[in-house]
Structures are given as structure tokens and as C-alpha cells.
C-alpha positions in Angstrom: 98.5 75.8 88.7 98.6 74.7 92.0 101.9 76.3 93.7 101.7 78.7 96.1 104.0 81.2 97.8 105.0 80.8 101.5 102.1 82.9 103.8 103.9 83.9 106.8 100.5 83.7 108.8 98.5 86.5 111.1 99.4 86.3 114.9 98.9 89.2 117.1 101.9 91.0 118.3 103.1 89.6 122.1 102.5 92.7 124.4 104.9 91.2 126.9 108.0 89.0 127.3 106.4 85.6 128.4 108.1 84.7 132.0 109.4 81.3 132.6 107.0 78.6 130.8 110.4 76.9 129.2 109.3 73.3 129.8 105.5 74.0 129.1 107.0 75.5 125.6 108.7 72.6 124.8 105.7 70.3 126.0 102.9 72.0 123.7 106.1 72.4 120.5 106.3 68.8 120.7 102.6 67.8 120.9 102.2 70.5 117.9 104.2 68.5 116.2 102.9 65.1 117.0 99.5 65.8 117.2 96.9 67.0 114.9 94.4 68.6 117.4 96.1 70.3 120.8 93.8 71.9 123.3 95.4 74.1 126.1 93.1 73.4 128.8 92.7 75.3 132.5 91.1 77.0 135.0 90.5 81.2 133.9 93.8 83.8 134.6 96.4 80.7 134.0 97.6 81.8 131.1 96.9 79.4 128.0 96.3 82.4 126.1 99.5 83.3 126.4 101.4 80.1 126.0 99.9 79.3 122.9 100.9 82.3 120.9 104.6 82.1 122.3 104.1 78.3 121.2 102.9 79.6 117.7 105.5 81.9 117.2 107.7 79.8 117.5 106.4 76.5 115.5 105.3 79.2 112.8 108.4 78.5 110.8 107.4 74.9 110.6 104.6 75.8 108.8 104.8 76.9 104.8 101.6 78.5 105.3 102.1 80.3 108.0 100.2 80.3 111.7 96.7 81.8 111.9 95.4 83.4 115.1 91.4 83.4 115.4 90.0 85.1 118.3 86.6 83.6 119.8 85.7 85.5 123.3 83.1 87.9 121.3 81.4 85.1 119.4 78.0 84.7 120.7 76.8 82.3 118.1 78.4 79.0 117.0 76.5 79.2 113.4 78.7 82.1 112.9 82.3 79.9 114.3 83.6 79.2 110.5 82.3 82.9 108.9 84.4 84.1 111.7 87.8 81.6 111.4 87.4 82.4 107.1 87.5 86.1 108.7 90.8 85.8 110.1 92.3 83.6 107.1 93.0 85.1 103.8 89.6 84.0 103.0 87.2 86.2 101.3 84.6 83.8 100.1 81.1 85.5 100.2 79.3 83.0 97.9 76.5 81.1 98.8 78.4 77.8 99.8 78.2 76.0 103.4 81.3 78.1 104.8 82.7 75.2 106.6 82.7 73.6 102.9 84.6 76.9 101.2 87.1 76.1 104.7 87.9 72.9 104.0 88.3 73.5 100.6 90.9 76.2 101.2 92.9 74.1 103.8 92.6 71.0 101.8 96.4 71.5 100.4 97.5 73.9 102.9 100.2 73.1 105.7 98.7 75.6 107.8 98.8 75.9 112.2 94.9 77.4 113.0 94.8 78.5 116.7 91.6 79.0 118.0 91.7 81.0 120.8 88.9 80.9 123.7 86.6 78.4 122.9 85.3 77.8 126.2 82.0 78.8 125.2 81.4 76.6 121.7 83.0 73.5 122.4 80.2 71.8 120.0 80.3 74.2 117.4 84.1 74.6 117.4 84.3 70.1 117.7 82.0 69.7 115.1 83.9 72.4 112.6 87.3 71.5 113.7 86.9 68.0 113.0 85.3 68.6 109.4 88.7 70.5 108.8 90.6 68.0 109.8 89.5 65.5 107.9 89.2 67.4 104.6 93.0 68.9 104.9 95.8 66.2 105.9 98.2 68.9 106.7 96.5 71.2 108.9 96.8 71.4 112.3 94.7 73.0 115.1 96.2 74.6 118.9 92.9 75.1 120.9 92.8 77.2 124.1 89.9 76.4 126.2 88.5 76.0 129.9 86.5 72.6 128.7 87.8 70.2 126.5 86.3 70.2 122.9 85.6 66.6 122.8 86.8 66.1 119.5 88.3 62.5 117.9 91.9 62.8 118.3 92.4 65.4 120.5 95.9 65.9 122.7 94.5 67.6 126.0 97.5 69.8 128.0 96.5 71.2 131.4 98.2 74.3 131.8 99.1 75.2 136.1 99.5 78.2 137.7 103.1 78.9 138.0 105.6 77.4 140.6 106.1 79.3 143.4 109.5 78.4 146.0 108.9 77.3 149.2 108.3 79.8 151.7 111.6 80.2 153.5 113.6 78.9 150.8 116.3 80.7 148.9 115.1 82.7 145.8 116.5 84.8 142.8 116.3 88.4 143.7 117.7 91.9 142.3 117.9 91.0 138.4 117.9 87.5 138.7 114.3 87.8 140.1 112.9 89.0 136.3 114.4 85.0 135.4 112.7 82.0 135.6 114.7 79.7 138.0 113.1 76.6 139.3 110.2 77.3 141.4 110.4 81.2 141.3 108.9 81.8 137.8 106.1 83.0 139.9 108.4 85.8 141.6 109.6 86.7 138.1 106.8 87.2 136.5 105.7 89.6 139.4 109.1 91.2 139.4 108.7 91.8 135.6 104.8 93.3 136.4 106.1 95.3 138.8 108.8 97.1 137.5 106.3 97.8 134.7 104.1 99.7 137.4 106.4 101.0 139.7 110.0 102.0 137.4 113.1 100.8 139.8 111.4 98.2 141.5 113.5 94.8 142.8 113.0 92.0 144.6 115.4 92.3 147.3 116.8 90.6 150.6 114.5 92.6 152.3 111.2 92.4 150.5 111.8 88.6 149.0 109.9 86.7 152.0 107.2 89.4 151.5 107.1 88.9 147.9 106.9 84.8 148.0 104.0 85.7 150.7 102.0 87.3 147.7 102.7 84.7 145.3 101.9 81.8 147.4 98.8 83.8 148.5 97.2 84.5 144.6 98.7 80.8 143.8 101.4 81.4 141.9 98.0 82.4 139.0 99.3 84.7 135.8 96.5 86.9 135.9 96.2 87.3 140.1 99.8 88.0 139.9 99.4 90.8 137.2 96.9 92.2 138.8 98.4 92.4 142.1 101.7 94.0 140.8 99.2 96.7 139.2 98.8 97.6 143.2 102.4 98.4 144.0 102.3 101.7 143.1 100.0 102.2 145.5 101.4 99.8 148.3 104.4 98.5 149.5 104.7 94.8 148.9 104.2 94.1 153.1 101.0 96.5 152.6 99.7 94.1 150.0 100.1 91.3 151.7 98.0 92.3 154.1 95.1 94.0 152.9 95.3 90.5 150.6 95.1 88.2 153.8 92.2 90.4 155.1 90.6 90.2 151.6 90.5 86.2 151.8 89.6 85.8 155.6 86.6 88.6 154.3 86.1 85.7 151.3 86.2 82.8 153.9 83.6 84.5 156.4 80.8 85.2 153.7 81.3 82.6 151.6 82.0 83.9 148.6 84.1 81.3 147.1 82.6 78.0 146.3 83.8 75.9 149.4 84.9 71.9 149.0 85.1 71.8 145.0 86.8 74.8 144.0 90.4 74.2 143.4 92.5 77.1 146.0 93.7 78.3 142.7 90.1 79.7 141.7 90.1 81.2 144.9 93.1 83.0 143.9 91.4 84.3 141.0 88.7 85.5 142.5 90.0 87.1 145.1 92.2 88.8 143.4 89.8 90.1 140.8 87.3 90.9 143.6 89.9 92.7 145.6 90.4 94.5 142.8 87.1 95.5 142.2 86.9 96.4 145.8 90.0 98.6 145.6 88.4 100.7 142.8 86.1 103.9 143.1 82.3 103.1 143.2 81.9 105.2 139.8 85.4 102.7 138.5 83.4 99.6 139.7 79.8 100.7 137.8 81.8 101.4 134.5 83.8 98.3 134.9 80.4 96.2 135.3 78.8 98.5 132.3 81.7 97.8 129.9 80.9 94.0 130.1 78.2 94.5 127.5 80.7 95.4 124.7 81.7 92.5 122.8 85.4 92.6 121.5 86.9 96.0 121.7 85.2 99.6 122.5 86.5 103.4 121.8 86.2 106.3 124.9 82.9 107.2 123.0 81.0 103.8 123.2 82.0 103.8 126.6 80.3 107.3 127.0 76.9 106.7 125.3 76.5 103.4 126.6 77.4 103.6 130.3 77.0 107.5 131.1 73.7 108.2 133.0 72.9 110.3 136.3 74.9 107.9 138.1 78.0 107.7 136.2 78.2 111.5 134.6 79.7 111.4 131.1 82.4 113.8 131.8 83.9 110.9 134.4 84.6 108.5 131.7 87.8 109.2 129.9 89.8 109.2 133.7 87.7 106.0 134.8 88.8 104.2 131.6 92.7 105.4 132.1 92.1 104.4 136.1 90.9 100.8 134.7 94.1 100.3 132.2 96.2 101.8 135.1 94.7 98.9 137.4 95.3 96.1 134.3 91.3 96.1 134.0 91.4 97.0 131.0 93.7 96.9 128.3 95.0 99.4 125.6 95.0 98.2 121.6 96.1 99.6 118.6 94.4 102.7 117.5 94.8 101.8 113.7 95.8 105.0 112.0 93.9 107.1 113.2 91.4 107.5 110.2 88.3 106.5 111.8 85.7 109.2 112.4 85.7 108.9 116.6 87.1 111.6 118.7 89.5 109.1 120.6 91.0 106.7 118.1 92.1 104.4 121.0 90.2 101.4 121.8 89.8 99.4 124.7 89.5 95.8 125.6 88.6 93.1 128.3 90.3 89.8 129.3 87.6 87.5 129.0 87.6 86.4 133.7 87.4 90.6 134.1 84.6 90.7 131.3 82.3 87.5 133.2 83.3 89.2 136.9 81.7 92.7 135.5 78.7 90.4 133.8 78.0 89.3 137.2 78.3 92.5 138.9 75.9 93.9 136.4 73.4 91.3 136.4 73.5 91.4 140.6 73.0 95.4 140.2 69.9 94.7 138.4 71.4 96.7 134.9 72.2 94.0 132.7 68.7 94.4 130.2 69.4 98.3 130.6 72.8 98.3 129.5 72.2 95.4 126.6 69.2 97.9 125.4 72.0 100.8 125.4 74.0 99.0 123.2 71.6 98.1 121.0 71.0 102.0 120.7 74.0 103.3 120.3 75.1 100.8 117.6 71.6 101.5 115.8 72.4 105.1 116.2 76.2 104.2 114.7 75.3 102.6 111.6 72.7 105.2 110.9 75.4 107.9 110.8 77.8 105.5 109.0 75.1 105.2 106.9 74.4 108.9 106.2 78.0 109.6 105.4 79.3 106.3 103.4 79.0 108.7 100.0 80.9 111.3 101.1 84.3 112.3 101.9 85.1 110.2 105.3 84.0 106.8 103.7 87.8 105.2 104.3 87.2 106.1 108.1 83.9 105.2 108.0 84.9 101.9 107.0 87.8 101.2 109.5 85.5 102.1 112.1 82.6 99.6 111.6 85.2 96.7 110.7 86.7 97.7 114.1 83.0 97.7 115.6 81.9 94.4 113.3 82.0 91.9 117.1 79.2 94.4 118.5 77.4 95.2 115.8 76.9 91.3 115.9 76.0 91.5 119.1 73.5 94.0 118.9 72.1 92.3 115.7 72.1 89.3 117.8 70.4 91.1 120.9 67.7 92.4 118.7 66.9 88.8 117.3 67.0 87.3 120.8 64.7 90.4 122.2 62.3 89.2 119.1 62.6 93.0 118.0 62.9 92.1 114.5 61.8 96.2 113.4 65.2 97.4 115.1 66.8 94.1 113.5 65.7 95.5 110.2 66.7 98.8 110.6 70.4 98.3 112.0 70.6 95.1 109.0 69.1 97.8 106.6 71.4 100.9 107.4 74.3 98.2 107.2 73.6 97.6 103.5 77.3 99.2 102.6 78.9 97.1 105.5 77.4 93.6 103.7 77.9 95.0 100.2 80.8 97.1 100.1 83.2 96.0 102.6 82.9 92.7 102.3 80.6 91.0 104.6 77.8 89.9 102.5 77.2 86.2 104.5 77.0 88.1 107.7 74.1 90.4 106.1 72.4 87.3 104.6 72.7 85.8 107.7 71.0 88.4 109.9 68.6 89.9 107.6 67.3 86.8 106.5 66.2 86.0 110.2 65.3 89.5 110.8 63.2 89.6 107.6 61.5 86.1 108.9 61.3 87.6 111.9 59.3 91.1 111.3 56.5 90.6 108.2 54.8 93.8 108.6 55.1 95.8 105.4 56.6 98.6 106.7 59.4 101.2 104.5 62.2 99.7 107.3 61.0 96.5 105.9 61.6 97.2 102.7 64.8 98.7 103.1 66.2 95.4 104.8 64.9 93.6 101.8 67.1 95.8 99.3 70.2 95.0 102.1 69.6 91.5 101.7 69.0 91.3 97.7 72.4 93.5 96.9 73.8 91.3 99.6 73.3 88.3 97.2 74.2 89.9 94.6 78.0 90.3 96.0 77.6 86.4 96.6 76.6 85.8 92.9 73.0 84.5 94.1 71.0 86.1 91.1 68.3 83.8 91.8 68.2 85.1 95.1 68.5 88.4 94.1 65.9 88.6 91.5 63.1 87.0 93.8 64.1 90.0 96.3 63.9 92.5 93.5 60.6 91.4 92.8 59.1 91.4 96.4 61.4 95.2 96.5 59.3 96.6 93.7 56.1 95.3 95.5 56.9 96.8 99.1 57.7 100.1 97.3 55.0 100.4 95.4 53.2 103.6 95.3 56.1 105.8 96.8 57.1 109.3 95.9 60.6 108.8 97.1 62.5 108.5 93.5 65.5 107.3 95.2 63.5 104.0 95.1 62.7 103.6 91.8 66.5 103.7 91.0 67.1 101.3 93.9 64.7 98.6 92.0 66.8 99.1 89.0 69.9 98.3 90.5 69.0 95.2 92.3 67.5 94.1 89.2 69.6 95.3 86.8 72.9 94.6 89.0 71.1 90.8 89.2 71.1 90.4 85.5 74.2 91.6 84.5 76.3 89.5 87.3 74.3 86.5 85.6 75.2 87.6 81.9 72.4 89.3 80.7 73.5 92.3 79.4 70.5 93.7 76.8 68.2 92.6 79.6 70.0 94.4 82.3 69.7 97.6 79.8 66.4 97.7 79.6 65.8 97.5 83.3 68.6 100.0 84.4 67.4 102.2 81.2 63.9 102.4 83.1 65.2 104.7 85.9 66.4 107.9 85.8 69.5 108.8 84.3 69.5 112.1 86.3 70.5 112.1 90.2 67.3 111.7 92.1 66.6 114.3 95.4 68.0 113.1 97.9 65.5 109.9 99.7 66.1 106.3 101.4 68.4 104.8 98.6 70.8 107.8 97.9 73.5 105.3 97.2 71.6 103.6 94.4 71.7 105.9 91.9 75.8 105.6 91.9 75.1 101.8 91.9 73.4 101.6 89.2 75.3 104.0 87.1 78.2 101.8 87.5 76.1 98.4 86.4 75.0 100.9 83.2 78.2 101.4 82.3 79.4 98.0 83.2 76.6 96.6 80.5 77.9 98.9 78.0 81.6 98.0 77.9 80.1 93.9 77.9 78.4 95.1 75.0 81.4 96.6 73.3 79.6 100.5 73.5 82.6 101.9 74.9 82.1 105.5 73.6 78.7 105.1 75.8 80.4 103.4 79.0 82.9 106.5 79.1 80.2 108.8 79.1 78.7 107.4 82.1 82.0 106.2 83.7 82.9 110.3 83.8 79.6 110.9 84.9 80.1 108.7 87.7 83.5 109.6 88.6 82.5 113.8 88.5 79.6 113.5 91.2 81.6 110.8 93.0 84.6 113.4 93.1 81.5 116.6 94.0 80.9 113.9 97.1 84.6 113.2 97.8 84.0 109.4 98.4 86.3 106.6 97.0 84.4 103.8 96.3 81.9 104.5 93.9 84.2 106.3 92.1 86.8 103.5 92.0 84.4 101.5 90.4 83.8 104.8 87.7 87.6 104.3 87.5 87.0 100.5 86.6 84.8 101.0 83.8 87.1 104.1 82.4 90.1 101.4 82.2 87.7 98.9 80.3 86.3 101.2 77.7 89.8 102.9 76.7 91.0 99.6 76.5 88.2 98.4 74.5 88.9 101.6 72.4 92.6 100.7 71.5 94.1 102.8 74.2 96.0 100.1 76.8 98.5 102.8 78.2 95.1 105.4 79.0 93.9 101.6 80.6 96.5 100.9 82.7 96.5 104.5 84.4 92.7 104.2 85.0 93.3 100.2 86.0 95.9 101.6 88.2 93.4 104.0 90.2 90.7 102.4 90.5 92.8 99.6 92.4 94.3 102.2 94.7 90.8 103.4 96.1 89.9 99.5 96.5 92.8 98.7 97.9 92.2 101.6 100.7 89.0 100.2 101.0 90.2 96.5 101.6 87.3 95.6 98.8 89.1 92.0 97.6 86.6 92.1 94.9 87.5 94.8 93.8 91.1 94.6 94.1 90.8 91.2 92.1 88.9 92.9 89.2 90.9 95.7 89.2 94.2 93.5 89.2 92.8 91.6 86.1 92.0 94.7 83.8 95.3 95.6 84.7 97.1 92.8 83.7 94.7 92.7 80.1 95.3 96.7 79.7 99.1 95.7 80.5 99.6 92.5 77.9 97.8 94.5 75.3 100.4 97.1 75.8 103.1 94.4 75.1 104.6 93.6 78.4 104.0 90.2 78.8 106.6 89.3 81.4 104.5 92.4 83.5 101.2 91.1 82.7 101.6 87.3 83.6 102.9 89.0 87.0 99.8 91.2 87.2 97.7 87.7 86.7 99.3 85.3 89.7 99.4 88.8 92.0 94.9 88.6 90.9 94.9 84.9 91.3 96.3 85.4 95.3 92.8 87.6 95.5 90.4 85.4 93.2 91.4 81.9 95.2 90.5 83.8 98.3 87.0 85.0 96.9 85.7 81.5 96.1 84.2 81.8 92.7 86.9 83.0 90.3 85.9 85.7 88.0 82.6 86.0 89.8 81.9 83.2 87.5 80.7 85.7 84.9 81.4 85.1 81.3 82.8 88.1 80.2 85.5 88.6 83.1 86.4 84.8 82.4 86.7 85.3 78.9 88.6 88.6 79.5 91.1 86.8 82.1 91.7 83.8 79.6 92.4 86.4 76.4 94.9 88.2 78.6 96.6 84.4 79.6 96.6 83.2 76.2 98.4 86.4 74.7 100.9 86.3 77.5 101.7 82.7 76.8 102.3 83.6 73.2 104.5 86.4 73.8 106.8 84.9 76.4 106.4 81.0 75.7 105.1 78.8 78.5 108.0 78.5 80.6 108.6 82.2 81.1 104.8 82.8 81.3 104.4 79.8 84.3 107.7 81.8 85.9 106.2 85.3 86.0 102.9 83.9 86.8 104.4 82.5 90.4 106.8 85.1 90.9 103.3 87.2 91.3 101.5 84.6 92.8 103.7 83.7 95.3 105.0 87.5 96.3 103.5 89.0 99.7 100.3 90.9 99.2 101.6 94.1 100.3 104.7 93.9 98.3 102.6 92.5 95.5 99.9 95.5 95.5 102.5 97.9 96.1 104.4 96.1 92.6 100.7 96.6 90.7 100.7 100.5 91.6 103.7 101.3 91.2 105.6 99.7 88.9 107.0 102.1 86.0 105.7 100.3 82.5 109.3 98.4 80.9 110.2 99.6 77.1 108.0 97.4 75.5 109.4 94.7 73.0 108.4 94.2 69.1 105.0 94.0 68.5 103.2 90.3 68.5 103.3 88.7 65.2 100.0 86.7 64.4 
């Protein structure tokens, strides 16, 4: 079984028509396909950004495994580079394996175009992983963007420049002809486009054209300079700009702000521009844009509020300094998602990385960097501990969407508490992120920082032991039992003695949930049999008891009790539905499907199969989603639709292959899984079987879990003869 569908890639959508570039397109197509390692190199504000995802759109088609977009400007920590490009694949491997070895892996038969965007930063890291890639998958190739050069063995440099800019009393496009690119005015176009943008009706004209080269020829015919110049003309008439620029650079030239003798004229473009910016704003727009360097990644109007907001920037300023700062191209809008996240302003915010670094400086030269990082680190404690607090209830989808939106500075904080050596407040955010590692899929990151916060902070302390429990259920969802079991162990010892009952049931799941993952079902029993059955009052672990109601019932359908697994599947499901949460009772859902199918009842199967896939679907939970996909295809083949079933099985397989460890690598679901093959082979012969199989396998995984949901069940044929 090794063909796969065509994966038409994940690129971010292009926010503007790219302006001129024609031969620089050609130049990086070509060494795309010549070369195996391209690297976009140049000075900050040139654009390779942009280049390269024009350049990937259009070499995507090449590629039968589509073009992949990995965003690196909020990575702090190179040990982090491949969790982080397996992130952005369709890669959900969280087993214990070296992740650059589950990459490379992956890749190794994939014709695939990885573009790693702003690696300025972790040249080693991203070398080092790159050329492992590279080397373990023929047919991969990488497009790098980058200030420095990576260094790597084979790598094709291109050195983007600022854009050409005609002579100062040449001739020049104007009206509409100023929008196109024409030899040596791409600069003028680009800042006709801009413009027009800011100020509806503008043109370059005979009148303002010499005017209008002045400006370009002033910022250096520089992307970013010119965008953020054209941001001005609603304020200014293009003569007026020109002006208060010249004034800005003789101001530049007198105090000796720009590095004199080395720095190429075009940096001095850049950062004049950005610093005439920065003059141009408000004092209270200038603190928040020097403040909002500290986010990492993206940030909503209420970050922005608890973070930066103090006497000297009152919070009731905020929202109009943020719309001031996307009005003057500081800061830029992005997708609010759909609105399900619990914030009071779905819209997000976010920083080119040359605005980010000129704020960083500002900040650090105000004295406020340490201030604002210690802000951060308090509101995202303060975030996770509400998430926290509401994961079992009713907004758990929104809950979720907004910590994966948040997951670049809640790394950041996790690494600024790590850095600070505050290892308590690394345990706490770690421990109150237990259903971010366990439940929505990022169990290496939690392993990762609460295995360094654990080493970190020894003091036997209740936060200590709740990171400990984070960190074991963590390993659990990466199949390391061993791992798991020694945690149990040293969880039962740091809880010793404690009236909170919600603990007791949190031993029993990590031990419980430990054995039964390795195969142990009469010993997982006894262990989850040892806590209470009832719901404790409410205490540290209030999510524990739903856990381990779900490994109870899970044991009893391995151990063919399915009149007991119903019981406590419906028990599940009832307080799950009192709470209004999803995922828990998904999981209840789960176990209902296996018992009535284990009690002869396929059709009652596939409609619990069937939901318990919808709430993990919402939830983006791939293991679940596999699982579910796999009951559903058994429940479906025991119902005698083969053709449907073998469908059901290549649509799982897309999920397993990105999980690592098919199955889990547990015994039962591997047994179950081969049962359901064998039967479909029988009933539709190998051929048809290997067709359906693919047809699943290789349809898109929308269309495909859209098919799983909501296909209507066929007439079913004869029965199977034996």
C-alpha cells in the first residue's frame, strides 16, 4: 500500500497582487527546479517574503504533493524547528521518536516544495534539519527566505534587490499604466498600487510623476519603505512627503543614526522610513507599537490590553491605537477564524518581523523590555488558567481555537519562564496546559517544556505535582507507557496524604490509561476499579474523573463486557451532555459504537461511530478522528457494505500515516483494523477492495470526512457466505 492521493499543499492566501518581480519569478522558478536547496537572501523590507510565495504558487502544480508554507519569525528555539515544520505538514506524529527522524520518514517518498519562511534567526538549526531532509527524501525540495545564508551543502543563494526605480527626469508610466511594471518603474507601480489602496482615486500623473520618482528614489526603490510611505498619502500630498522625508534623512545624517560607511543606502531607506514612521505616530501609538513587540506570532485587541495598558497607556486607548497602527501598515489585520473563540474581538493582529525588531529596540531603549516580557508571562498564565477552568464545559470548541491561535506565545512565555529560571510559574502554565498537550494534540511540545520545567523546579510542591500528571498523560498520548507509569508512580507519591478526591481519580487514570494503551486490560481494571466510580467534588483534577471513565469503559469493550462498557459509556455521555463539552463525550460516543457493535448491532454502531467523529473532527483531535474512522469502517463492513467500508479504511489510513504509530500500536485496535480489512477483501475480492481503499485514501480530507459523516448507508448486498 504505498499510493497516495495528490495533497494540493498549505500556502497562505496572497493579501496583495505582487508588482513587477517578472524576471525575479522566472529566476527563483527555474532554480526551484534545478536546485534542491534555494535560499532567498536580502537585506530586511525587500521583499523575499513575498517572492517566494508568488514563486510557490506558482511551481505548486509541479509538485504531486503539494507546496507547504512553514512560518519561522516566532520561533525562539531551534530544538523546537522540526516540531514546528511537522506542525505545518499533515503531520501529527506525537510519539516519542527524534522528530527530525518521523520528518524524514514522511518526506522520504514524497515530491513535496517545503518553504521555510524567515530563518534569519536559526540558520544552524534550520542547516542542520534541512540537510537531514534532504538527504533522507530524494524528491523534496526546500525554498528558504532568509537575511543570512544557511550554510547548507548544496545550497542555490538568490539575492533579492530593492526594486528598480527610472532615472530621475526620465519618462515614466503614469495614469493606469503606473499600477504596471515597465522597465525601471516597478518601484512607481508598486507605490501607485499602495496608494490607491490608501487614498481611493489616486494616480500618478504628469503633474505628480517627478514628485513621485523623488520618493522612490528617496526610500530606494525598498518594498516595505515604499508601503509604508504610500500609507502617508492620505495624510500628505506626494510634494508634502517628499519633504518631510528629505528632512527626516538630513535629521538621520546629523545624529547619526544610521550606521555610516558599511550600511548599504538601501538600509538607510529602511530605517528611515520605519523611523519616520514611528516619528509620525502619536506618543501613546509609538509606546503600544514598542509594547506589542513582546507578542510572538499574532495577538487579539485583548492581549494587547492586558499586556500593554498601564497609567501611561490607559486601556480604553487601545482598540483606536491598534486601528491607527493597521491604518499606518504597522500592523497588519489576519483572519479572525470563525469567530468561535471566547475573546471579545475575534480579530487578531500581527507584525512584519523589521517593525517587530524596530519596536524591540524602542522598548529595550525605554527601559520596558523585562516589564513587558513579565506582562506576558502573566497574562498567558492567567489565559490558560481560565482555559483551564472551562475546557469541561460548554465553550471547549472555542476554547480550543483560541489557544491553537495563541500556541507561538504560549511558547514564548513557557520559554521566558525557563530562561527567567522560574521553573514554579513554568509548572503552573505547563500544568494548567495539560488539555492543550493531551487533548489537542500537542503532546511533544508538553514533554518538551515540562520535562525542563520539572528538572528545573524540585520542590514538592501541589503545582509540582500537577505538572507531573501534565507530563505523564502527555506520554500517554505518545504511547510512552514506560514513561507514563514511572510518572504515575512519583504522582501517587507527590499526592500522598491529600483530601482532594479529584486526585485519587487522577492517579487512576494515568495508571490505568498507561496500562491499557500497553494492553493490559485486567490490570488496568483493577487500578481504575480503585477510584471512585462516583463524580468526585469538584478539586485540582476535575477532568480526570471523565478520563478515566472513558479508559473503564475502553477496558471493558477489550474485554468483550459490552453490556458493562454501555453502562459507563451512557454514564459518560449524560454528565458530559449536564457540562455541554464535546470531547469527553465524543470519546463516551466511541465506546457506545464499540459495545453495540460488539453486541451484534452494526447499524446502532455506525450512528454512534458517526458522532463521536463529528465532535473530534470539531475538535481537530487526529487521534481521534483516526479511531473513530476505523470503528466506523468495522461497524460499516459488519453491516455488509464492503465497497463503503474499504473507503472508510484508506479515508483512516490518510489520519494514521500522519500520527506515526498506526493503531497506537495497541493490539486490540490492530487486530480490530485487520478483521475489518480481511472481511472487506472477502466480500469485494482484492481488486475492488485495493480500488475503494485508494479512492478513500487518496480523496481530500475535507471531502473525505464530510463522505464519513454523511454518507447515507447503500442497500446492502446478500449476506457473506463462510
Amino acid at each position: 500500500m504505498t499510493r497516495r492521493g495528490r495533497r494540493a499543499g498549505k500556502l497562505p492566501a496572497e493579501a496583495t497582487e505582487l508588482v513587477g518581480r517578472r524576471a525575479e519569478l522566472a529566476r527563483v522558478r527555474r532554480l526551484v527546479g534545478e536546485a534542491r536547496l534555494v535560499t532567498l537572501t536580502g537585506v530586511g523590507g525587500v521583499g523575499k517574503t513575498r517572492l517566494a510565495l508568488r514563486a510557490a504558487y506558482e511551481v505548486q502544480p509541479q509538485f504531486p504533493d503539494g507546496a507547504w508554507w512553514v512560518e519561522l519569525s516566532a520561533v525562539r528555539q531551534g530544538p523546537l524547528l522540526a516540531h514546528i515544520i511537522a506542525e505545518e505538514l499533515p503531520l501529527a506524529d506525537q510519539t516519542t521518536r527524534p522528530m527530525t527522524d518521523v520528518l524524514a520518514e514522511y518526506l522520504a517518498d514524497r515530491e513535496l516544495l517545503l518553504i521555510l519562511d524567515t530563518c534569519e534567526h536559526l540558520t544552524d538549526d534550520c542547516a542542520m534539519v534541512v540537510e537531514a531532509l534532504l538527504r533522507a527524501a530524494p524528491k523534496l525540495r526546500v525554498l528558504v527566505t532568509s537575511r543570512r545564508l544557511l550554510g547548507a551543502a548544496g545550497e542555490e543563494v538568490f539575492t533579492v534587490e530593492p526594486l528598480p526605480v527610472p532615472a530621475a527626469n526620465g519618462p515614466g508610466p503614469t495614469g493606469a499604466d503606473a499600477v504596471e511594471a515597465v522597465d525601471g518603474a516597478e518601484a512607481v507601480a508598486l507605490l501607485a498600487a499602495r496608494a490607491a489602496e490608501a487614498v481611493p482615486g489616486f494616480a500618478v500623473t504628469d503633474a505628480n510623476r517627478p514628485e513621485v520618482v523623488a520618493l522612490c528614489r528617496r526610500l530606494e526603490g525598498l518594498p516595505l519603505a515604499i508601503e509604508l510611505a504610500a500609507a502617508r498619502l492620505s495624510e500628505w500630498p506626494v510634494a508634502d512627503l517628499v519633504k518631510r522625508l528629505e528632512d527626516r534623512f538630513a535629521v538621520l545624517g546629523e545624529t547619526n543614526e544610521v550606521v555610516d560607511g558599511a550600511e548599504p543606502p538601501w538600509h538607510q531607506a529602511l530605517r528611515t522610513a520605519i523611523g519616520w514612521s514611528h516619528q509620525l505616530c502619536r506618543p501613546a501609538a509609538r509606546l503600544l507599537w514598542a509594547r506589542l513587540s513582546v507578542f510572538a506570532g499574532s495577538f487579539d485587541a485583548e492581549a494587547a490590553r492586558r499586556v500593554c495598558a498601564d497609567a501611561h497607556l490607559p486601556d480604553a486607548q487601545i482598540p483606536d491605537l491598534l486601528t491607527a497602527l493597521v491604518d499606518k501598515s504597522i500592523l497588519i489585520r489576519q483572519p479572525a477564524g470563525d469567530g468561535r473563540a471566547p475573546t471579545p474581538a475575534g480579530q487578531r493582529y500581527g507584525m512584519l518581523d523589521t517593525i517587530r525588531e524596530y519596536g524591540a529596540g524602542w522598548l529595550r531603549g525605554l527601559g520596558e523590555e523585562r516589564t513587558l516580557r513579565r506582562r506576558h508571562r502573566e497574562y498567558y498564565r492567567a489565559l490558560a488558567h481560565r482555559a483551564d477552568a472551562a475546557w469541561m464545559g460548554p465553550d471547549q470548541i472555542a476554547w480550543h481555537d483560541r489557544m491553537v491561535a495563541e500556541h507561538a506565545n504560549l511558547r514564548a512565555a513557557l520559554d521566558d519562564c525557563l530562561a527567567e529560571g522560574d521553573g514554579r510559574s513554568a509548572l503552573e502554565l505547563g500544568g494548567d496546559l495539560w488539555f492543550f498537550w493531551f487533548a489537542c494534540g500537542f503532546a511533544r511540545d508538553g514533554r518538551h517544556y515540562l520535562g525542563r520545567a520539572l528538572a528545573l523546579d524540585t520542590t514538592p510542591t501541589p503545582v509540582r505535582a500537577r505538572a507531573l500528571w501534565a507530563c505523564g498523560i502527555a506520554a500517554i498520548a505518545q504511547g510512552d507507557t514506560e514513561t507514563s507509569l514511572r510518572l504515575a508512580t512519583a504522582f501517587r507519591t507527590a499526592t500522598a496524604g491529600t483530601t482532594d478526591g479529584t486526585a485519587l481519580v487522577a492517579a487512576a487514570y494515568l495508571e490505568g490509561g498507561s496500562l491499557t494503551v500497553s494492553g493490559h486490560q485486567a490490570r488496568a481494571a483493577e487500578v481504575l476499579d480503585a477510584s471512585p466510580h462516583t463524580r468526585p467534588r469538584s478539586g485540582r483534577y476535575d477532568a480526570a474523573w471523565f478520563l478515566a471513565r472513558a479508559a473503564r469503559a475502553f477496558v471493558h469493550a477489550h474485554l468483550r463486557q459490552f453490556a458493562d462498557t454501555v453502562a459507563v459509556a451512557d454514564d459518560l455521555c449524560a454528565e458530559s451532555g449536564r457540562r455541554g463539552e464535546t470531547w469527553a463525550r465524543a470519546w463516551g460516543d466511541y465506546m457506545r459504537a464499540l459495545a453495540t457493535l460488539g453486541l451484534g448491532r452494526p447499524g446502532e454502531a455506525m450512528t454512534h461511530a458517526r458522532t463521536a467523529l463529528d465532535g473530534k473532527h470539531r475538535l481537530n483531535d487526529s487521534l481521534g478522528i483516526a479511531m473513530a474512522l476505523d470503528l466506523l469502517a468495522s461497524a460499516t463492513v459488519a453491516s455488509g457494505h464492503a465497497e463503503q467500508a474499504a473507503r472508510l479504511l484508506g479515508i483512516a489510513e490518510q489520519t494514521w500515516q500522519t500520527l506515526g504509530t498506526p493503531q497506537m500500536g495497541m493490539p486490540e485496535l490492530i487486530a480490530a483494523r485487520d478483521a475489518c480489512e480481511a472481511r472487506a477483501r472477502r466480500l469485494l475480492g482484492d481488486t475492488a477492495y485495493e480500488t475503494a481503499f485508494h479512492t478513500g485514501y487518496d480523496t481530500a480530507p475535507t471531502t473525505a470526512i464530510a463522505y464519513a459523516l454523511n454518507t447515507p448507508a447503500p442497500t446492502p448486498p446478500p449476506a457473506e457466505i463462510d
